[in-house]
BADO-861101 format. One line per field, with one value per residue (C-alpha): residue number from 0; residue in three letters; x, y, z. Coordinates in steps of 0.05 Angstrom, whole numbers, plus 32768, in hexadecimal, padded with zeros to 4 digits. Last residue first. Layout:
BEGIN
n <- c(NUM/...)
res <- c(ala/...)
u <- c(X/...)
v <- c(Y/...)
w <- c(Z/...)
***
This chain:
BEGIN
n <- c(173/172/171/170/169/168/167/166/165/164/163/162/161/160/159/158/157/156/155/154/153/152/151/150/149/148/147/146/145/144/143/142/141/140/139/138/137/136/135/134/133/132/131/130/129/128/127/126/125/124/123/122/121/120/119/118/117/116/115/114/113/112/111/110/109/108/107/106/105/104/103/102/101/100/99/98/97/96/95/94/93/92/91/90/89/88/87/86/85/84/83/82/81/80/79/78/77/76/75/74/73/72/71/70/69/68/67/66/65/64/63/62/61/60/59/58/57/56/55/54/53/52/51/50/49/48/47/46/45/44/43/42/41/40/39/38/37/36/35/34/33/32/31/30/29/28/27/26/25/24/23/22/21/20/19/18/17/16/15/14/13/12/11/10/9/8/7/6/5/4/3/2/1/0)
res <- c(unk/unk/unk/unk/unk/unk/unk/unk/unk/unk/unk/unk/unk/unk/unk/unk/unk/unk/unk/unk/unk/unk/unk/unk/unk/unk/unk/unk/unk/unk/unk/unk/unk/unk/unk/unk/unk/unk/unk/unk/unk/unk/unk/unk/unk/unk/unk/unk/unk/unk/unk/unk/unk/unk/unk/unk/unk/unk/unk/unk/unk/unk/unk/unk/unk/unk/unk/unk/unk/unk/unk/unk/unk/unk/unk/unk/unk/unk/unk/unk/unk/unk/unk/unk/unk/unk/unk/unk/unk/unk/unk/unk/unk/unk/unk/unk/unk/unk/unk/unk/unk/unk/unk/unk/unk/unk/unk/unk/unk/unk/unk/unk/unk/unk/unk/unk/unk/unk/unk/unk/unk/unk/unk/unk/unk/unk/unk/unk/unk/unk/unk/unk/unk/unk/unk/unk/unk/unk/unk/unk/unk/unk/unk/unk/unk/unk/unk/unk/unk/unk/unk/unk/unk/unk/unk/unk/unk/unk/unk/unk/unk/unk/unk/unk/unk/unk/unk/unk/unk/unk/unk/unk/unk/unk)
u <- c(86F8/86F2/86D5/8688/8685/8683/8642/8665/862C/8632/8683/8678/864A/8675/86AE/867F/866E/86BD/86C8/8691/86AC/86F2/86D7/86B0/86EE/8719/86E2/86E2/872B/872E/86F7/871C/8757/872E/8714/8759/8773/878B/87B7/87C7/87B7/87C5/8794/878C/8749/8725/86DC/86BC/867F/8642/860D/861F/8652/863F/860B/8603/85E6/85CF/85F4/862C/864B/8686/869E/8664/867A/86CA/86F2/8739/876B/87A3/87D0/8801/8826/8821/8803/87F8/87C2/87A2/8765/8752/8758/871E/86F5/86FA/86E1/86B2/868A/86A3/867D/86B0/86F1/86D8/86EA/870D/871A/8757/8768/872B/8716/86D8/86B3/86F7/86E5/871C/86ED/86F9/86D9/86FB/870E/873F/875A/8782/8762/875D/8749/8724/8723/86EE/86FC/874C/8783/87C5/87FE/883D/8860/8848/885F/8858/8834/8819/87E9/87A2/8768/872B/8708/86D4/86CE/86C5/870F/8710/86C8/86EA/8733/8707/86DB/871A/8741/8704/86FC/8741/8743/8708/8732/8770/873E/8728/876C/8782/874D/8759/87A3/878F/875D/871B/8707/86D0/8687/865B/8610/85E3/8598/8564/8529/84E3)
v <- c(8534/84E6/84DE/84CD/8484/8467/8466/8492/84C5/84C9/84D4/8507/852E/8530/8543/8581/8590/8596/85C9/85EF/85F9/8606/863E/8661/865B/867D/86B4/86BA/86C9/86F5/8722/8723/873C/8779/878E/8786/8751/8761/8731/872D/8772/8769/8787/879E/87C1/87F3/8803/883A/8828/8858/8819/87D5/87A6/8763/875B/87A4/87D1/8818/8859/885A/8815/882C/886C/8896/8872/887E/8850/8842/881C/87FD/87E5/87A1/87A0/8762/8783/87D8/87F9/8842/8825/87F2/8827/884E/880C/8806/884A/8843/87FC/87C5/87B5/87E9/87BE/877A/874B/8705/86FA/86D0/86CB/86E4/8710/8734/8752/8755/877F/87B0/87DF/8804/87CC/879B/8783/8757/874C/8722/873C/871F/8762/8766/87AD/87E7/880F/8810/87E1/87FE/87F3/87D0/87BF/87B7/87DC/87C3/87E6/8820/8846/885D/8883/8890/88D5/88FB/8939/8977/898A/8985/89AE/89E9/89E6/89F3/8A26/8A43/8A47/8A60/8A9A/8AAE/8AB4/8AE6/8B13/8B14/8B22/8B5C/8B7B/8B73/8B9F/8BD5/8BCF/8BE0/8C1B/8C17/8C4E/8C83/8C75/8CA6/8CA1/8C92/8CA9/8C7A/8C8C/8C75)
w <- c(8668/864F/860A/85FE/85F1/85A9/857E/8549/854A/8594/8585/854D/857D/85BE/8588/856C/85B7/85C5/858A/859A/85E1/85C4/8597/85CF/8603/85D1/85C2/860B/860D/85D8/85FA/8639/8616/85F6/8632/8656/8680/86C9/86FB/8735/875F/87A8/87CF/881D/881C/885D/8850/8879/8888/887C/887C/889F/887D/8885/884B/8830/8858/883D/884E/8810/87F6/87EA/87C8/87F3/8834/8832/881C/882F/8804/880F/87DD/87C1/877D/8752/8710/871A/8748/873C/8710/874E/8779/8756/874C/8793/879E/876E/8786/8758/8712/86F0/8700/86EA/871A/872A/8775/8785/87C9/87E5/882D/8840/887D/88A8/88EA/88F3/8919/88DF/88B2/888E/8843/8828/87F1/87B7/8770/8729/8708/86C3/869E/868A/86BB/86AB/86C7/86D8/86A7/86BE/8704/8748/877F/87CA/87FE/87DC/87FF/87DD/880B/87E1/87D3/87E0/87BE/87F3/87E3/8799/8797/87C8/879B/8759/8783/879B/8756/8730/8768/8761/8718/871D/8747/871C/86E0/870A/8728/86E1/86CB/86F9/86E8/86A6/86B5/86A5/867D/86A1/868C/8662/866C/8635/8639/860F/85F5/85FA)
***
């Protein structure tokens, strides 16, 4: 076997520009082609909060209210505890983009909400429309805290229900 080389003419360096100039063109439109054909969720500020905005792995207390295009209201509560990750991804999006006492809209499209499957009222491919008022958000770690908190003062009431049987005298009023 043998092998037969064949000399090629240099590149020029204007030729090679041309070509890197070329490839960075393609990256640019496939990157702007996947950013356009990603859905994504309407967000309008109605009223600014103030502070940090929660993160995924935070606890909302939430005014809202949810409809339907047709304007059809599927959902509604004053004061609706969550934790940001367990909500469906387009609320859980909005919910990351929102700061203490300020007041949004968001818009949902099907694949953020609740996709092409019914779900209670809201028939499959809705678009979801949200008026929320974020109240209040604890982090991870403050959550945490606070049940430990709630732990120890549990224990601490069963051990006084205890010393009172033991005593023979009534259990104490809540």
């Amino acid at each position: 076997m043998s092998v037969t080389t064949v000399p090629l003419r240099p590149v020029s360096k204007g030729g090679l520009w041309l070509m890197w100039f070329g490839v960075a063109g393609l990256i640019v439109a496939a990157i702007a082609f996947a950013v356009s054909s990603t859905p994504r969720i309407g967000f309008e500020t109605i009223k600014e909060g103030t502070g940090p905005k929660p993160a995924m792995a935070d606890y909302v207390l939430v005014k809202y209210e949810g409809k339907l295009d047709d304007g059809t209201v599927f959902d509604a509560n004053e004061r609706a505890p969550f934790a940001v990750a367990q909500t469906a991804p387009g609320f859980a999006e909005g919910l990351t983009r929102m700061q203490k006492g300020g007041k949004y809209k968001l818009t949902i499209p099907p694949s953020l909400g609740y996709g092409d499957e019914d779900n209670g009222p809201i028939p499959g491919g809705s678009t979801l429309h949200f008026d929320v008022e974020l109240l209040e958000f604890k982090t991870e770690a403050e959550m945490r805290e606070l049940q430990q908190q709630m732990q120890q003062q549990q224990m601490l009431q069963q051990q006084m229900m205890q010393q009172q049987q033991m005593q023979g005298g009534p259990p104490p009023a809540p």
